[in-house]
N, C-alpha and C positions, 0 to 999 in steps of 0.2 A: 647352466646345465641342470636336467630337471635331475633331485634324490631319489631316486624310486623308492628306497631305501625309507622316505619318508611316508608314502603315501599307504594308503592300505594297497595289501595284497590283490592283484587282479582275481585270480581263483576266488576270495572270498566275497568280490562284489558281483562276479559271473555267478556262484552260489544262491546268493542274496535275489536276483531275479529269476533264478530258475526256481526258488523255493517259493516266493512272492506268485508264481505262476502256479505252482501249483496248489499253496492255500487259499488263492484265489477260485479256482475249480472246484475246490472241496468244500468253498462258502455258499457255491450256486448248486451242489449236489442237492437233494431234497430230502428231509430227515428220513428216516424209517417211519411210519404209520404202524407199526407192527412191534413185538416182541421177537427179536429171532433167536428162531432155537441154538445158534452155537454161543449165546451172549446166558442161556438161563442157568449155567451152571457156577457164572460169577456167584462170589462167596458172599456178596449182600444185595439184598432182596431191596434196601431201599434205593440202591443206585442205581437197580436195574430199574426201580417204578423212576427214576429220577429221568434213565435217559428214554422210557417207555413214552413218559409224558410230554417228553420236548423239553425241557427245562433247561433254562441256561447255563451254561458252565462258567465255575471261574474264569476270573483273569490269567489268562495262560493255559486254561488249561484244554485249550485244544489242540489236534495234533500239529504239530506245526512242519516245515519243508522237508525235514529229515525223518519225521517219523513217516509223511508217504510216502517218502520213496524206499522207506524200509518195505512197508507194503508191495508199493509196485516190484518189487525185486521177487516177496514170497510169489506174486503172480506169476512171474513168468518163470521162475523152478518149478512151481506145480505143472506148467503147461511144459515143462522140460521131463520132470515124471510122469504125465499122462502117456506126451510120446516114447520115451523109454521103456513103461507099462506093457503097451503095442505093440512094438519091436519085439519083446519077449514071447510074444502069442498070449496075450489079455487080451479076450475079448473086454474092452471098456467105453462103456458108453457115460459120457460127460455131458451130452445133451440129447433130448430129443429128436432122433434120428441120425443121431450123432453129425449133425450139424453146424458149422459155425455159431450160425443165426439162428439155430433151433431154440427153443426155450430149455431151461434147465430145469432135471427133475428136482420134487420136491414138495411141498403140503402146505397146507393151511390149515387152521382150522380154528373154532373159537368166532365164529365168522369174520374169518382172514384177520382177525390181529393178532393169531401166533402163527409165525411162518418157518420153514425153513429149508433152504436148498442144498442141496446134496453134491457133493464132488465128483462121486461117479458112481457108478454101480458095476461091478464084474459080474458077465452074463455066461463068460466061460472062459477058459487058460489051463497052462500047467496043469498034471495033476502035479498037486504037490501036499502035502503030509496035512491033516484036519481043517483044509482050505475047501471049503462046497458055493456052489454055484445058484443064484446069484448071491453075490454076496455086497455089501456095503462099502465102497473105498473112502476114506478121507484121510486128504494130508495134508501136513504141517509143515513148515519151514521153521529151524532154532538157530539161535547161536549156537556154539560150542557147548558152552557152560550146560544151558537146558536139553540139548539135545543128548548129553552123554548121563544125564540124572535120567530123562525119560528111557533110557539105554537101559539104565545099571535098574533102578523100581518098578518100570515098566508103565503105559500110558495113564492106569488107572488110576495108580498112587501119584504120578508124577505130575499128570496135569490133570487135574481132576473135572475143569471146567472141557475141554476136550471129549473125555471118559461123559460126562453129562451129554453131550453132544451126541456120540454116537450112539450111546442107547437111546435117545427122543427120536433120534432119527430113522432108527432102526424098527422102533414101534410101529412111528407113522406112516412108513413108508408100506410095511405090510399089507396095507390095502390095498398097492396098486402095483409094486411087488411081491408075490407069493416067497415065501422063502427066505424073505432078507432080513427076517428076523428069529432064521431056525438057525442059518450060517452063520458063522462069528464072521464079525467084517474085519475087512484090513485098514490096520492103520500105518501108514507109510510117515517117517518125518526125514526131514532133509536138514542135514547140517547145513548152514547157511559156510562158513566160513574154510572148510573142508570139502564138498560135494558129497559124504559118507550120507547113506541110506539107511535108516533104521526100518523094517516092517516087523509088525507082531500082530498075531490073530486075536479079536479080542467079542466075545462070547458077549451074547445079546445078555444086558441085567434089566427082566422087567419091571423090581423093586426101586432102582432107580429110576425107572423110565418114567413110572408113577410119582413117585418123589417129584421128578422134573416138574411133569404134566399139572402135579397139584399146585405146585409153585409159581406157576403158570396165570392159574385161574386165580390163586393169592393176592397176586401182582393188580390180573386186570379189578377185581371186585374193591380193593382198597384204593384203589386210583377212581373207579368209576364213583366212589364214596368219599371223594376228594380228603380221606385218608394216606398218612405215614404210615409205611411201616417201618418195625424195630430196624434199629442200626445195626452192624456189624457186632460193633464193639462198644466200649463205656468210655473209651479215651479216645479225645482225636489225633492221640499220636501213635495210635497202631496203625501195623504196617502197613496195612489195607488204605486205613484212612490216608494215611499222610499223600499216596498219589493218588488218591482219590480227585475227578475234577469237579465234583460238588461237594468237596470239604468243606468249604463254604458256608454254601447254602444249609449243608445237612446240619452243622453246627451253630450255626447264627444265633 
């Protein structure tokens, strides 16, 4: 009589090839060629020139089957809040003619190696209290934990790399946008674990947008001069560093 008892668990070897499926996928994806603007507001400059350049990551320390499908989960509650967005009377455009297939809006510039694409834009909705038109949407999916600190500080304080994000975006997008950088845009985040909604209007900051933008050019000029830049930190067991996945490299 067979021990089931003895063998490994069916669940975790069904796991083991849906995860193996999907790290697979993710080794044939093609890196980025670009800087993208929701990655410039990470807190060291030399990880961003690290993943800018291509360079290889530690052992382990790529995502592996469970961090994409954390991912693919934030994908599809965004596209669960776009349609709820809708349903409320938001005008929200997520693509180019709002389209499946359409291209998503978005910039370049730097000649195309700082990029960054946009989540939606509100072209009109609700009136509702220092909400104007068009205005800038992006959102987040958290756990519990992050999602009720971004609650209680608000997006700026909370997640600061986020807060970076929507002012780059909001600069750049002004060109081809009128106005999306006079309205404060909306930031929506989604409890992952509860389905609870957080939105808060958050006011275009051109000082940081600048900040961003120089940090930008920082990056590409020290790379193109096959220069380091400064670490984080002076230990590699801060916090930053420790999951860091060129701890490694950056420390060797």
């Amino acid at each position: 009589m067979l021990d089931y008892n003895r063998r490994p668990k069916f669940a975790d070897l069904l796991n083991k090839v849906i995860d193996a499926g999907l790290e697979d996928e993710r080794s044939r994806t093609q890196p980025r060629s670009y800087l993208g603007g929701s990655r410039l507001g990470h807190a060291c400059e030399r990880a961003l020139q690290f993943e800018f350049a291509g360079a290889p990551k530690d052992e382990g320390g790529d995502f592996n089957g469970q961090t994409l499908r954390i991912f693919a989960i934030g994908h599809v509650l965004e596209d669960l809040a776009i349609r709820w967005l809708r349903q409320a009377g938001f005008d929200l455009y997520t693509r180019k003619g709002n389209r499946p297939d359409g291209e998503q809006f978005g910039f370049a510039v730097a000649g195309g190696r700082v990029r960054g694409h946009v989540d939606g834009i509100m072209a009109a909705g609700p009136d509702l209290p220092d909400l104007g038109y068009p205005a800038l949407w992006e959102c987040k999916t958290m756990n519990a934990k992050n999602w009720r600190e971004t609650v209680a500080k608000g997006v700026v304080q909370a997640k600061p790399v986020y807060a970076a994000q929507i002012a780059l975006y909001q600069a750049y997008m002004e060109g081809t946008v009128a106005g999306i950088a006079t309205n404060p845009a909306l930031f929506t985040a989604i409890n992952k674990d509860t389905a609870e909604l957080h939105h808060e209007l958050v006011p275009f900051d051109g000082a940081l947008a600048q900040r961003i933008s120089d940090r930008a050019v920082r990056i590409l000029r020290a790379t193109d001069a096959g220069d380091l830049l400064p670490r984080l930190a002076s230990d590699p067991d801060f916090f930053e560093c420790r999951f860091c996945p060129w701890k490694g490299r950056c420390w060797a």
